[in-house]
C-alpha positions as CSV (number, residue, x, y, z in Angstrom):
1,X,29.3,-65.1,-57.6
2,X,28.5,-63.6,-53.9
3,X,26.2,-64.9,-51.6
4,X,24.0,-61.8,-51.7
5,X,23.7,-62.8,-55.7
6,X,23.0,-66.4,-55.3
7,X,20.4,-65.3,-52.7
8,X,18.7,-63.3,-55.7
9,X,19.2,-65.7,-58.0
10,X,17.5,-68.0,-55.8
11,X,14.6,-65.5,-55.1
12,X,14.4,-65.1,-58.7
13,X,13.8,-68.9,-59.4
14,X,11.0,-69.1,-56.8
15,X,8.9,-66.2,-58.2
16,X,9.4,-68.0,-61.5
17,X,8.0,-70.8,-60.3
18,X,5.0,-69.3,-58.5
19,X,4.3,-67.5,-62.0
20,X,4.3,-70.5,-63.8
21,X,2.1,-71.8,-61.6
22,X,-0.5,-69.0,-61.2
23,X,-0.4,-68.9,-64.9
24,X,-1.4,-72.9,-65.4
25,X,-4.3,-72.3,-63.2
26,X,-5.3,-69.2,-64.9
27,X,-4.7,-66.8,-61.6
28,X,-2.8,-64.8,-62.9
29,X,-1.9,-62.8,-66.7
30,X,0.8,-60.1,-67.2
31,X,1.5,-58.1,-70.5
32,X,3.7,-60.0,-72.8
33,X,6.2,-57.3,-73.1
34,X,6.8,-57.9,-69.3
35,X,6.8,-61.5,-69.3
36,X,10.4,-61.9,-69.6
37,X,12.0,-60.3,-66.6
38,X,9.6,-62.0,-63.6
39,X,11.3,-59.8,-61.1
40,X,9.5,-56.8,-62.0
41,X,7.9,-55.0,-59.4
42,X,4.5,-55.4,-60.9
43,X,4.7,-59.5,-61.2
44,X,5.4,-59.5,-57.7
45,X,2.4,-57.2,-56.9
46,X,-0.1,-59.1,-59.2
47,X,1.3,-62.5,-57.8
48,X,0.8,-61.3,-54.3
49,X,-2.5,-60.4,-55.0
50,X,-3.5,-63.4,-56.4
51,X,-1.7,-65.4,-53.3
52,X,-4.0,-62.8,-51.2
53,X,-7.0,-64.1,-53.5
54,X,-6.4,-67.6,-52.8
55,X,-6.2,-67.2,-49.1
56,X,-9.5,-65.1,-49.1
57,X,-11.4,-67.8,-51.1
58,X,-9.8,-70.6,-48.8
59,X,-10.8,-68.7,-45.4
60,X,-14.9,-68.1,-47.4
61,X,-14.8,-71.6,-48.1
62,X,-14.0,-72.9,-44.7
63,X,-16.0,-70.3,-43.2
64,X,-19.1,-71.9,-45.5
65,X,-18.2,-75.5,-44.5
66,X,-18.4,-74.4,-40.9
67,X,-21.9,-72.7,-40.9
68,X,-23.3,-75.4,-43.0
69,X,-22.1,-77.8,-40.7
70,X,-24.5,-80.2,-38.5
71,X,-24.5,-79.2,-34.7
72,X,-22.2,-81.5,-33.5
73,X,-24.9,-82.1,-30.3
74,X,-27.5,-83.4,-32.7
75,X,-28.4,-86.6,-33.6
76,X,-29.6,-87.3,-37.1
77,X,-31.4,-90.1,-38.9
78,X,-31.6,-90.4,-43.0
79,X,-34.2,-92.9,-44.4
80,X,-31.5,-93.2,-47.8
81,X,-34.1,-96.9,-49.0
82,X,-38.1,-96.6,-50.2
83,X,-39.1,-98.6,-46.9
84,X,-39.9,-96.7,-43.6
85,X,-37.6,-96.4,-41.1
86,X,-38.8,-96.2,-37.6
87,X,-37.0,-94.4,-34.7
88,X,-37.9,-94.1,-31.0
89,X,-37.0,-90.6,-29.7
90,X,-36.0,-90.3,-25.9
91,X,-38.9,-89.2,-24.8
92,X,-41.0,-92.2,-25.9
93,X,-41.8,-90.4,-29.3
94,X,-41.8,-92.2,-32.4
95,X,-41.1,-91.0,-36.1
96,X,-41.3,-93.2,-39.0
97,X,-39.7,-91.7,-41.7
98,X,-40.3,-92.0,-45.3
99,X,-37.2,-92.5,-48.1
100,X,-35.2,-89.7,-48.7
101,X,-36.6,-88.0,-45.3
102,X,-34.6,-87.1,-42.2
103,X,-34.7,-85.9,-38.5
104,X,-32.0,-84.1,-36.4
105,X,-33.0,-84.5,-32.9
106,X,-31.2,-84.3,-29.5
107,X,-30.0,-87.2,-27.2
108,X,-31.5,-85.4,-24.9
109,X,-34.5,-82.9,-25.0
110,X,-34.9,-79.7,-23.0
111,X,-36.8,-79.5,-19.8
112,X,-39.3,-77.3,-21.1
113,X,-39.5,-78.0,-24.9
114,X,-39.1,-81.4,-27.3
115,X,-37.4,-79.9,-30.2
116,X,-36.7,-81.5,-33.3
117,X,-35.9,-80.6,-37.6
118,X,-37.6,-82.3,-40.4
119,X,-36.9,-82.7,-43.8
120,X,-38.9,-84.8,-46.2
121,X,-42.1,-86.8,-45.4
122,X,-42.6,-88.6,-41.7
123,X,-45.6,-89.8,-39.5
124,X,-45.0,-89.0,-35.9
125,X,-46.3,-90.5,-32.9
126,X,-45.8,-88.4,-30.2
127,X,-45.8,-88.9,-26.3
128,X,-48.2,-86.9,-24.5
129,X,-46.7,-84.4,-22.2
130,X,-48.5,-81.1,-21.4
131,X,-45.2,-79.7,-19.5
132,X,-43.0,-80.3,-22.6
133,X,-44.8,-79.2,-25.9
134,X,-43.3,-81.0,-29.1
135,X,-42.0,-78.7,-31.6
136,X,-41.4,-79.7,-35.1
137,X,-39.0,-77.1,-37.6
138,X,-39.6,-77.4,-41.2
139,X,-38.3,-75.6,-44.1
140,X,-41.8,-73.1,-44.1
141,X,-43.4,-74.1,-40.9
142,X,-43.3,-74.2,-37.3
143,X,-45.8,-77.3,-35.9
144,X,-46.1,-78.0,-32.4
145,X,-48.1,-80.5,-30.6
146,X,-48.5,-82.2,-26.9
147,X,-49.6,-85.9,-27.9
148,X,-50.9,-87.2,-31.4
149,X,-50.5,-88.3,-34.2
150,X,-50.0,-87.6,-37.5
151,X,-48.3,-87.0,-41.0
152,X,-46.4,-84.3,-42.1
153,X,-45.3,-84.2,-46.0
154,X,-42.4,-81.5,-46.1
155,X,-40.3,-82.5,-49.4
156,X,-39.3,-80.3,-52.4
157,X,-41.7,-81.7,-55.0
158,X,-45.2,-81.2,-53.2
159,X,-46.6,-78.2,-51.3
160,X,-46.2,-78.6,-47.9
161,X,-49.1,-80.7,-46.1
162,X,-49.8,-82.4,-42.3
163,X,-52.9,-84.7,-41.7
164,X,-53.7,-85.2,-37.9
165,X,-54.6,-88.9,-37.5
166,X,-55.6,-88.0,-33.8
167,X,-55.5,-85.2,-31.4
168,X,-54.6,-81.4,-31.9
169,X,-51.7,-79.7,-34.0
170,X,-50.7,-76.7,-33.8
171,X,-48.9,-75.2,-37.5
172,X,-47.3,-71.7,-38.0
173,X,-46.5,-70.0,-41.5
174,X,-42.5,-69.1,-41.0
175,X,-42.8,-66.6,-43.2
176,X,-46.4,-64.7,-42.6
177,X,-47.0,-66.0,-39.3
178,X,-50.0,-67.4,-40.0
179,X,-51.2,-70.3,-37.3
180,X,-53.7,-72.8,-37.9
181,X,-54.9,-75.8,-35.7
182,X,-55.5,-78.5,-37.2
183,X,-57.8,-81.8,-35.4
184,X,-58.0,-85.5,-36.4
185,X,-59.6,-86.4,-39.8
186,X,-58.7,-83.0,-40.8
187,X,-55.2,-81.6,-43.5
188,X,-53.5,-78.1,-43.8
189,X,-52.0,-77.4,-46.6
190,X,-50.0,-74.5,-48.2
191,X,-51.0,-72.8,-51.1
192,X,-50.0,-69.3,-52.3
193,X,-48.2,-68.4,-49.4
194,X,-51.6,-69.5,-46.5
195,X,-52.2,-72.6,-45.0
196,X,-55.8,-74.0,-46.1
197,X,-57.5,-76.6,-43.8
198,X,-59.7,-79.2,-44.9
199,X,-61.3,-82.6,-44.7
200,X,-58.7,-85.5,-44.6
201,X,-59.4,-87.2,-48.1
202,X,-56.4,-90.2,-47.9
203,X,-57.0,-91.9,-44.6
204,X,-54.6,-94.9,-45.9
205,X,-51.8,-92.2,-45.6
206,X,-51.1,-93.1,-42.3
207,X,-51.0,-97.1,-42.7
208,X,-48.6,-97.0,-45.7
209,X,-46.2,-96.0,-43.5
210,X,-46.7,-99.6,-41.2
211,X,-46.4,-101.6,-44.5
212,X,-42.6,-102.2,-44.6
213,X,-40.9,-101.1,-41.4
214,X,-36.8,-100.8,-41.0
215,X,-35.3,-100.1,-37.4
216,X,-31.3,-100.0,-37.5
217,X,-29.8,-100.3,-34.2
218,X,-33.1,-100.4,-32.3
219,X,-33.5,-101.5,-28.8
220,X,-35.6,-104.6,-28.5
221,X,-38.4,-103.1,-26.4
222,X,-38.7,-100.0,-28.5
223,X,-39.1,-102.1,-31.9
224,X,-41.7,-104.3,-29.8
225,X,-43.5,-101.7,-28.2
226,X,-44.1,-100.4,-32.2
227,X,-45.0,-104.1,-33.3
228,X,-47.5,-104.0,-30.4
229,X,-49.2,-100.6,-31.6
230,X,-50.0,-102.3,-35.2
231,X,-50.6,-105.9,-33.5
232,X,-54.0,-106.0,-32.7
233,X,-54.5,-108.7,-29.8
234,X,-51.3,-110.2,-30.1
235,X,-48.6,-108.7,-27.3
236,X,-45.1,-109.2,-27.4
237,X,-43.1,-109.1,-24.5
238,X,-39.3,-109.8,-23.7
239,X,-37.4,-110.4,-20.6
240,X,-35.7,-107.1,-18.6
241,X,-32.3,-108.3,-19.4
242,X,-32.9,-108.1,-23.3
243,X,-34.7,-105.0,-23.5
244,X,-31.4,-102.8,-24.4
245,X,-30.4,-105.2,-27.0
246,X,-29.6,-103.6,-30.2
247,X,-31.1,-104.9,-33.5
248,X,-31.1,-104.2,-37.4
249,X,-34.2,-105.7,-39.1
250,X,-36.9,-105.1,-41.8
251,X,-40.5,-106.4,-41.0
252,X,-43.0,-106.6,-44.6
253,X,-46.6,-106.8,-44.1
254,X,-45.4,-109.5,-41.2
255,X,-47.9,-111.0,-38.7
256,X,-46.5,-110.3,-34.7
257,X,-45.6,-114.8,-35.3
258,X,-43.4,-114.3,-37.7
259,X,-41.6,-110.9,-36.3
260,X,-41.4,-112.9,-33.0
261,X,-39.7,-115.9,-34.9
262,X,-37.5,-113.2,-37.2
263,X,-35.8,-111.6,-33.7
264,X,-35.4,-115.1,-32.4
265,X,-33.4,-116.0,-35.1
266,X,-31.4,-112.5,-35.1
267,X,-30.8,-112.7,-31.4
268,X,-30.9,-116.2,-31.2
269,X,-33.7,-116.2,-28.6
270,X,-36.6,-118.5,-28.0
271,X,-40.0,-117.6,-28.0
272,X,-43.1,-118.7,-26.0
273,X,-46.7,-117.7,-26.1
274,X,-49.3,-118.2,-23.2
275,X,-52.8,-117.2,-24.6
276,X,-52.6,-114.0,-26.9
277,X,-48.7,-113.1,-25.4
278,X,-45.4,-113.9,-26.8
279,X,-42.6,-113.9,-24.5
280,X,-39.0,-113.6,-25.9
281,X,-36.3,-114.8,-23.4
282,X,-32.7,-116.6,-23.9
283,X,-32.4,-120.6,-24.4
């Protein structure tokens, strides 16, 4: 046998083998009266063509990975458990997000604009700042604020809705344009394509939120300055040196006594109170 024959021979076997396997996976049928000699001109063709589909559908999928990806310079948080998770944006702004909810935010916001994407159900809290308007992105509004607070239900099972617990909001229909401002004690809602505003009926939407509160990887002063917003005369305070400390912990229905004593134990601190202040400092 010459080489130029064992070279065809060899080029034989490996279109054998592609056809094979085109045919397991069902890419590929040819006449059965061709079957038999795999080095036909139209094997070759059809296989080609199906190696040219493969290499489309691989390219379409990446291409859909990569546009559905995250931004890469975004930060996200995902409540995944039925207790609230609180987070403290960089600006002094803080979202409590309900289960199943999450933000995507940036390290660090623009100088003109607070920008930030919401899916699911959240309170927010924000820091007033008349230079640097807060902008909220859901999937059918636009909301932006300056300083206030208030609730925003954005999930797939109820219409969309935002109660303002205090100060002004601004919300805009995506689609229509629509805008409405909304003020505290008042709710828009969406419903056949317009938002509707109305009288607050559920004011105890805003506390469930405060009921059971989860922080993960916290800093200490931003889970005691939210402790301090829900603590009535009770302050709690920590030490300069301790205030970047990171912490994981879930606080139920807990007076600021027993929070204080739960971070002691966590960070293995030591607590003292002088009249209505609780101080939190190292042994």
């Amino acid at each position: 046998m010459t080489q130029k024959e064992r070279n065809n021979r060899k080029t034989d076997q490996a279109w054998d083998k592609l056809y094979h396997r085109l045919e397991k996976d069902g890419l590929i049928t040819l006449p059965e009266k061709i079957r038999p000699s795999l080095r036909t001109t139209a094997f070759k063709w059809t296989a080609a063509a199906a190696i040219l589909l493969l290499c489309m559908y691989a390219s379409i999928h990446y291409f859909n990975q990569t546009e559905t990806k995250p931004d890469p310079n975004l930060l996200s948080r995902h409540n995944m458990e039925t207790t609230t998770l609180a987070t403290t944006l960089e600006d002094g702004s803080i979202v409590y997000l309900a289960g199943d909810a999450s933000i995507h935010y940036p390290e660090h916001f623009q100088a003109d604009k607070r920008e930030v994407s919401l899916q699911g159900n959240a309170l927010f809290d924000v820091a007033g700042n008349r230079e640097r308007p807060f902008l909220i992105e859901t999937e059918d509004t636009r909301i932006e604020v300056l300083g206030t607070a208030f609730n925003v239900k954005s999930n797939n099972a109820h219409p969309f809705e935002l109660s303002v617990q205090r100060g002004v909001v601004k919300v805009t229909l995506k689609k229509s344009g629509q805008d409405v401002y909304v003020n505290a004690g008042e709710t828009a809602t969406l419903s056949s394509h317009k938002l509707l505003v109305s009288q607050t009926k559920d004011s105890g939407q805003f506390e469930q939120y405060l009921r059971q509160i989860r922080f993960k990887d916290e800093r200490l002063a931003d889970i005691l300055r939210i402790v301090n917003t829900n603590a009535g005369n009770i302050r709690l305070q920590t030490t300069p040196a301790l205030e970047n400390r990171k912490l994981t912990v879930t606080f139920a229905d807990n007076t600021p006594e027993s929070i204080a004593e739960l971070i002691c134990i966590a960070l293995n601190l030591k607590c003292t109170r002088e009249n209505n202040v609780l101080t939190l400092h190292e042994n």
